[in-house]
C-alpha positions as CSV (number, residue, x, y, z in Angstrom):
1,X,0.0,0.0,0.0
2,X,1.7,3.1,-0.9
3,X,0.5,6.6,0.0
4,X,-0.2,10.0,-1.8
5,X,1.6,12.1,-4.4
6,X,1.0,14.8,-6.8
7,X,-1.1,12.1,-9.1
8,X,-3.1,10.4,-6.4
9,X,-4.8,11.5,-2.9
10,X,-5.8,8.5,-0.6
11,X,-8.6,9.3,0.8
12,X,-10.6,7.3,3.7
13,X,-13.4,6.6,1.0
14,X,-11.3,5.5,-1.9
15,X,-9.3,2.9,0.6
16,X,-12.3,1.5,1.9
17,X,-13.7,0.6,-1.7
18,X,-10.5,-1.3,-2.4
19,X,-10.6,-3.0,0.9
20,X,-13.9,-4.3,0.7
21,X,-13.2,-5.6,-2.7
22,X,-10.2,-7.3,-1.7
23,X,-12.6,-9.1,0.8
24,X,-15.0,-9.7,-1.8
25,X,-12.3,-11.4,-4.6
26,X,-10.2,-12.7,-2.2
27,X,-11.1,-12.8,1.6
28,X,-14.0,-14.4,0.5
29,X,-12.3,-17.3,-1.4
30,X,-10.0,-18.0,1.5
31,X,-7.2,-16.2,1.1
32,X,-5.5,-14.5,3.8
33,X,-4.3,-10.9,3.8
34,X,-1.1,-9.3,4.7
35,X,-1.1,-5.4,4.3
36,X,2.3,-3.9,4.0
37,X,3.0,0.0,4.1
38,X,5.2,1.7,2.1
39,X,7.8,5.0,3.2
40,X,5.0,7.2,1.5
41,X,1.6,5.3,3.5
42,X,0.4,7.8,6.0
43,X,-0.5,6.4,9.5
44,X,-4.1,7.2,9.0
45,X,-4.2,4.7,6.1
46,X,-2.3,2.4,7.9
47,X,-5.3,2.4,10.7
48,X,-7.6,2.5,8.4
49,X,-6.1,-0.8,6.9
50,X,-5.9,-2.4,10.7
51,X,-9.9,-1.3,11.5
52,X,-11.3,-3.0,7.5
53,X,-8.3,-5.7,7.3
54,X,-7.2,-6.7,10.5
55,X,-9.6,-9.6,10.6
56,X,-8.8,-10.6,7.4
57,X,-4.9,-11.6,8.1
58,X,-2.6,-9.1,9.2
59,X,-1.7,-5.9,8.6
60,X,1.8,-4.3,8.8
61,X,1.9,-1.2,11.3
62,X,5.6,0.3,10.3
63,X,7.8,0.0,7.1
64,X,9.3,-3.2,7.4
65,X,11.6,-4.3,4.3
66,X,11.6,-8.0,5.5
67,X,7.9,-8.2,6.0
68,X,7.6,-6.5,2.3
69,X,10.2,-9.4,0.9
70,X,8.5,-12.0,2.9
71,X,4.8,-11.6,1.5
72,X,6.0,-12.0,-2.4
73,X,7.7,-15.2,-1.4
74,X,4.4,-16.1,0.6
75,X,2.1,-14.5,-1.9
76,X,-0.1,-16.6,-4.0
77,X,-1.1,-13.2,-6.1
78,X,-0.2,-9.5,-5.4
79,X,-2.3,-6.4,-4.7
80,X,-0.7,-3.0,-5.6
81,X,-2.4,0.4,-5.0
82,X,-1.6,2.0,-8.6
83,X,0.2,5.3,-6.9
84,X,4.0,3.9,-7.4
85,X,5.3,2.7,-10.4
86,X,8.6,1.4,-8.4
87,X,6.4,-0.4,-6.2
88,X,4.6,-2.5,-9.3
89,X,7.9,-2.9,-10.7
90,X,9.2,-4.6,-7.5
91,X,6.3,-6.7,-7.4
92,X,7.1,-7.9,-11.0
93,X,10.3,-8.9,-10.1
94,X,8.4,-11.7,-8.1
95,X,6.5,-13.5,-11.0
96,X,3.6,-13.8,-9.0
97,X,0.3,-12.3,-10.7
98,X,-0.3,-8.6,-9.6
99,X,-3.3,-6.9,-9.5
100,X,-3.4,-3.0,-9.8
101,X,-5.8,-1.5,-7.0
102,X,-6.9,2.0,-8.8
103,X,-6.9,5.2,-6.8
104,X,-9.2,7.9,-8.2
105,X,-6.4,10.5,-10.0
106,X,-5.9,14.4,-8.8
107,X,-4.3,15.4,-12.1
108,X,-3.8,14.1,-15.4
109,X,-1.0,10.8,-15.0
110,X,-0.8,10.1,-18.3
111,X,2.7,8.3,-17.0
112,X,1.1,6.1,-14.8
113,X,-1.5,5.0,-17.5
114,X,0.8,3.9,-19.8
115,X,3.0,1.9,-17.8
116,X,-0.1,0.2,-16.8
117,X,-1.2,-0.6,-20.6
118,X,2.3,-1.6,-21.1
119,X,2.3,-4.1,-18.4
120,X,-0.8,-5.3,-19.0
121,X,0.0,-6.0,-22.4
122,X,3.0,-8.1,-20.9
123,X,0.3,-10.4,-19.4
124,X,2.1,-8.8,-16.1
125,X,-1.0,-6.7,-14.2
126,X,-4.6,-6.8,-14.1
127,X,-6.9,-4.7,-12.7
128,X,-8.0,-5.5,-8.9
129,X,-11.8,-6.9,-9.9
130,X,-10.5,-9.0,-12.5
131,X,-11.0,-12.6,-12.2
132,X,-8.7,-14.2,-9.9
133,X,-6.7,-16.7,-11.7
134,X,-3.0,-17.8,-11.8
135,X,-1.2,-16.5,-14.5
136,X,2.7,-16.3,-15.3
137,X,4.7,-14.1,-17.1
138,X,9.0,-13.4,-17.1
139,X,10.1,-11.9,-13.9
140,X,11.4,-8.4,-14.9
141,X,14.0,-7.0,-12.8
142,X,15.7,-4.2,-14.4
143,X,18.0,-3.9,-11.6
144,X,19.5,-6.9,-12.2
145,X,19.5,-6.8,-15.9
146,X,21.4,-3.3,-16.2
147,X,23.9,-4.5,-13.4
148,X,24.4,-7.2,-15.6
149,X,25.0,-5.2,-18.8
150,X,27.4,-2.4,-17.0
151,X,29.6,-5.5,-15.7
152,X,30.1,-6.9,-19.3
153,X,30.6,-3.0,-20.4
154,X,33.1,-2.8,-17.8
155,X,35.0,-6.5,-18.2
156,X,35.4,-5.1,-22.0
């Protein structure tokens, strides 16, 4: 859960509505929750998360960096408010299927759109109300792949 920026306010309403459809597509089907924070969630979010979710699983109350790497590797599908492209692109990096919960934009993020059409054409995101199915796609982790190409830059 990230927080918000110049594209995207998180407001009390906005968070509820993804909450409860969370609960409806997958609290409902068995899953269990866990609801991680990012640097940028405001507190308020983070107990509005702990009053709709806490029931549901468990809900992270502090940035935590292990309990973020911990859920992709317990995650059977990912949940990503759409405010934070880096955010979706670390959640790539896991291969799991991610599904992008849609804030209601301030200002035109005609960025934001299109890296959503281009990972969704990459079979990488859906849209949170999709149907919940496993898919796969290649794990995309630019990081690594750069890292990579500077080293053989460098060796030659």
């Amino acid at each position: 859960m990230g927080g918000p920026n110049k594209y995207y306010k998180f407001n009390k309403d906005q968070l509820i509505k993804i909450f409860n459809k969370i609960k409806s597509d997958f609290v409902s089907k068995g899953y269990k929750i866990i609801v991680i924070p990012s640097m940028r969630t405001p507190k308020e979010s983070i107990d509005i998360a702990a009053k709709e979710m806490g029931e549901c699983g468990y809900v992270v109350k502090k940035v935590d960096k292990q309990a973020y790497l911990s859920a992709y590797a317990l995650a059977d599908y990912i949940v990503v408010t759409c405010d934070s492209i880096s955010m979706i692109s670390e959640a790539a990096t896991s291969g799991k299927p991610i599904f992008l919960a849609h804030m209601k934009e301030k200002r035109n993020n005609y960025r934001f759109k299109k890296f959503f059409e281009q990972f969704k054409k990459m079979g990488i995101v859906r849209d949170l109300g999709e149907e919940i199915e496993t898919w796969s796609y290649n794990k995309h982790n630019e990081a690594q792949r750069i890292a990579f190409e500077l080293k053989n830059k460098i060796e030659n």
